[in-house]
C-alpha positions in Angstrom: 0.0 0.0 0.0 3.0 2.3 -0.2 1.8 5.7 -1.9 -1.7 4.7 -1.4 -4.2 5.5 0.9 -7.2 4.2 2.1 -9.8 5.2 4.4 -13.9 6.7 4.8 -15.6 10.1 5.3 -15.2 9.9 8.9 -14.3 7.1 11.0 -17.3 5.4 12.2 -17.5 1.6 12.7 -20.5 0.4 11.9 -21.6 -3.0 13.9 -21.6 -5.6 11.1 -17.6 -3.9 10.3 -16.6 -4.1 13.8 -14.4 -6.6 13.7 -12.4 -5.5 11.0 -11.2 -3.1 13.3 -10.4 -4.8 16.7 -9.0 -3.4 19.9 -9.6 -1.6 22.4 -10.2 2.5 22.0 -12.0 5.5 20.0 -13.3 4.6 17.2 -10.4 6.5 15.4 -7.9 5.1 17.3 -9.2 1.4 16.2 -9.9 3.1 12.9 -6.4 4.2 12.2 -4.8 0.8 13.5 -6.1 -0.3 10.1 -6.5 2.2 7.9 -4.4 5.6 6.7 -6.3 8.1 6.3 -10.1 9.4 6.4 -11.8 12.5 5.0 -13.4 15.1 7.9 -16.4 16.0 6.3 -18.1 18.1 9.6 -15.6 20.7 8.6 -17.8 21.5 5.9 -20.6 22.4 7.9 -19.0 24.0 11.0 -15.4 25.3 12.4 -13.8 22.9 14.6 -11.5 24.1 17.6 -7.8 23.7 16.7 -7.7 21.6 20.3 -10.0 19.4 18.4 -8.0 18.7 15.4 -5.3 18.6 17.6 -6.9 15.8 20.0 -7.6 13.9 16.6 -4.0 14.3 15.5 -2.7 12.8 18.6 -5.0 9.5 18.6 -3.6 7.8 15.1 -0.5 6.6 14.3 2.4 8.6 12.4 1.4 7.6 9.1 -1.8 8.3 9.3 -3.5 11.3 7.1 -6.3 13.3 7.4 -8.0 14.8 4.4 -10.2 17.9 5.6 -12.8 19.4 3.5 -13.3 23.2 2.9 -16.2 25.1 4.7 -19.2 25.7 2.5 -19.2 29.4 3.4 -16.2 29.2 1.2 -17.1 27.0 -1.6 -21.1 27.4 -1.8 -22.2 30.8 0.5 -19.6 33.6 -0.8 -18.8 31.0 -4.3 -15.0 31.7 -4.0 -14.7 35.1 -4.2 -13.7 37.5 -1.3 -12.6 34.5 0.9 -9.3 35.6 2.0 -10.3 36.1 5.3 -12.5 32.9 5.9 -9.2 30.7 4.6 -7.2 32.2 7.4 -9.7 31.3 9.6 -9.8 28.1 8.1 -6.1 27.4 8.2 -5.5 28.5 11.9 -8.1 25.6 13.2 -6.7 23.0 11.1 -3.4 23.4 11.7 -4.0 21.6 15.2 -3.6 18.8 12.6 0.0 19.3 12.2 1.9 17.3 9.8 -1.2 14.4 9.9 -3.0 17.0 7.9 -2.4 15.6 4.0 -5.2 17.1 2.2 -7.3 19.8 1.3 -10.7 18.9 -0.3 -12.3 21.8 -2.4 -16.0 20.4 -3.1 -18.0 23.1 -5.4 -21.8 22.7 -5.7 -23.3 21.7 -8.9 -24.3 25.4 -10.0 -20.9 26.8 -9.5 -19.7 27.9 -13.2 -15.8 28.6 -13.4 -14.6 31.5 -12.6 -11.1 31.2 -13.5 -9.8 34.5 -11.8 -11.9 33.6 -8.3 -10.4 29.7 -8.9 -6.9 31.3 -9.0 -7.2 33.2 -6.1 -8.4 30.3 -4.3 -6.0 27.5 -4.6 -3.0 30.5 -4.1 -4.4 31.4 -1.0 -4.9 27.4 -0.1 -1.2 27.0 -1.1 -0.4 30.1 0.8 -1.6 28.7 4.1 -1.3 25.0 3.3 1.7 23.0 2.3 -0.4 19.7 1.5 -2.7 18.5 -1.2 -5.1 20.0 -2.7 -8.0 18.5 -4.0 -10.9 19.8 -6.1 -14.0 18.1 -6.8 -15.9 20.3 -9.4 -19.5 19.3 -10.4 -20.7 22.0 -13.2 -19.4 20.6 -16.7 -17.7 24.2 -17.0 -14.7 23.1 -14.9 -13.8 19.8 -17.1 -13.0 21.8 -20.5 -9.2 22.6 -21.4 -8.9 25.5 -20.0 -10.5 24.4 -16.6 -7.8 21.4 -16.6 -4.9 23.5 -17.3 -5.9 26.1 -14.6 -5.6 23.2 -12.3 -2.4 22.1 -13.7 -1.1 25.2 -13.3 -2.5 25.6 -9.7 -1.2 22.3 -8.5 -4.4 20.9 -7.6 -5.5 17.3 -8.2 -8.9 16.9 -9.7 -11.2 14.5 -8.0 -12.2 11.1 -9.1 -15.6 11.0 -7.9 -17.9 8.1 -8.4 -20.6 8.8 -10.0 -19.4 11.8 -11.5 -21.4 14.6 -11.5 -20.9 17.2 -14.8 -18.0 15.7 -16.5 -18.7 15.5 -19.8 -16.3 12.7 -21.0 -13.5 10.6 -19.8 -11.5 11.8 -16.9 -8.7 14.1 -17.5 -6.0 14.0 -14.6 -4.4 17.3 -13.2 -1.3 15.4 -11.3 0.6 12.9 -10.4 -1.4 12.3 -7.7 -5.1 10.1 -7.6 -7.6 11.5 -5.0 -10.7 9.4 -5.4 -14.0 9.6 -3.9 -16.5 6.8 -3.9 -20.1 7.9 -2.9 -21.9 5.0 -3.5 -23.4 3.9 -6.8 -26.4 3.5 -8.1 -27.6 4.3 -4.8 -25.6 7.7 -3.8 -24.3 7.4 -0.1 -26.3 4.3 0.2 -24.9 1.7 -2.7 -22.1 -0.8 -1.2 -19.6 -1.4 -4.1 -19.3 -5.2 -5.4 -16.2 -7.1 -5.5 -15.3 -6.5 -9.3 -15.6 -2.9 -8.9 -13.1 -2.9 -6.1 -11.0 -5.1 -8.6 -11.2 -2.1 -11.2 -10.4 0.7 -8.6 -7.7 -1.6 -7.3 -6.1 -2.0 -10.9 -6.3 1.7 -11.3 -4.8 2.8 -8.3 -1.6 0.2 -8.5 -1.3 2.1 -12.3 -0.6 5.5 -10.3 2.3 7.2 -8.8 0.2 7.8 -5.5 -3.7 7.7 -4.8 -6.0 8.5 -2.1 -9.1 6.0 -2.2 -12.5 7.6 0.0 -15.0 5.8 0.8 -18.0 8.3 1.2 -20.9 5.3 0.9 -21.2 6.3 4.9 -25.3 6.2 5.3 -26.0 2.9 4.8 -23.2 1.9 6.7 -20.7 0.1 3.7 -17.8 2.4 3.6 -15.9 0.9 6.3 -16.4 -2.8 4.9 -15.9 -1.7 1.3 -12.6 0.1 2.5 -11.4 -3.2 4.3 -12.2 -5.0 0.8 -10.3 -2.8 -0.8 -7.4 -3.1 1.6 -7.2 -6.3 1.4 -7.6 -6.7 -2.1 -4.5 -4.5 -2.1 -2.3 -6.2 -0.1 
């Protein structure tokens, strides 16, 4: 699994997954005995206390990453522009991550049309603040043309993977060296557990890549944590 990671949005264990992850402790701490990474998606919705993200940081192991998800009063309230402020904010609570922090998720809402000067802005302030990852997952088809996939180039931003895709018009188009990809769940978003030969082709792909993050984000129905052990084990 070197170069890859594996891991959920979030780091609950579901019953019938429970003893994939054995032990005693948190659920993070048994999360992150077996898995490297997970996604915190609650940063969307509200600001955590850097003693929080701090607390997190010190219950998984060294190698362990966290992938933390920009506020929507960035990405869908002000729509990128005049956000300077907000990403400071941002970037003070999460730097109780310390060096577990490996990833910055940029999720725009389906309506959002590229703006390439407010896009620009962004990911420079990200990079000015952050020295990890950064990953965008774009759903309006306006932001998979050439122009939006050289901006990104140029940015040093890796596009998202998401299963299913949402506004890409064609095949995917990489942005770096880098794989960050996000399962939701399909046909059933959020719900739909993946089978085994889809887990074979997401497996195949990922050993074809330099480095990849793999998220399970199938979380309401409980089958991100199994598929994520699948995966891992398929891996292995």
């Amino acid at each position: 699994m070197e170069g890859t990671r594996i891991g959920c949005a979030g780091w609950s264990i579901p019953r019938d997954a429970a003893q994939g992850f054995p032990g005693e402790g948190s659920h993070l701490e048994r999360f992150s005995r077996v898995l490297n990474a997970a996604e915190i998606n609650t940063s969307f919705y509200r600001p955590h206390k850097p003693e929080t993200y701090q607390r997190w940081a010190g219950s998984v192991p060294d190698d362990f990453r966290f992938a933390v998800k920009l506020p929507r009063t960035i990405t869908h309230d002000a729509k990128l522009r005049g956000v300077d402020a907000l990403i400071t904010q941002f970037a003070s609570e999460a730097a109780g991550l310390g060096p577990k922090l490996g990833c910055v998720l940029v999720q725009l809402p389906p309506k959002l049309e590229l703006d390439q000067g407010a896009a620009r802005d962004l990911f420079a302030a990200l990079h000015a603040h952050f020295g990890c990852l950064l990953a965008c997952e774009a759903r309006h088809g306006s932001w998979f043309g050439e122009a939006a996939t050289q901006l990104l180039r140029d940015a040093g931003v890796t596009r998202v993977i998401a299963d299913p895709a949402v506004g890409e018009p064609g095949p995917y188009v990489a942005t770096s060296e880098t794989a960050y990809i996000r399962l939701h769940g399909s046909p059933r978003i959020y719900y739909s557990s993946y089978e085994a030969a889809r887990l074979a082709q997401v497996r195949d792909y990922v050993a074809s890549q330099k480095a990849a993050w793999v998220i399970f984000d199938n979380t309401a129905s409980g089958a991100a944590a199994a598929n994520a052990l699948d995966l891992r084990k398929l891996m292995s």
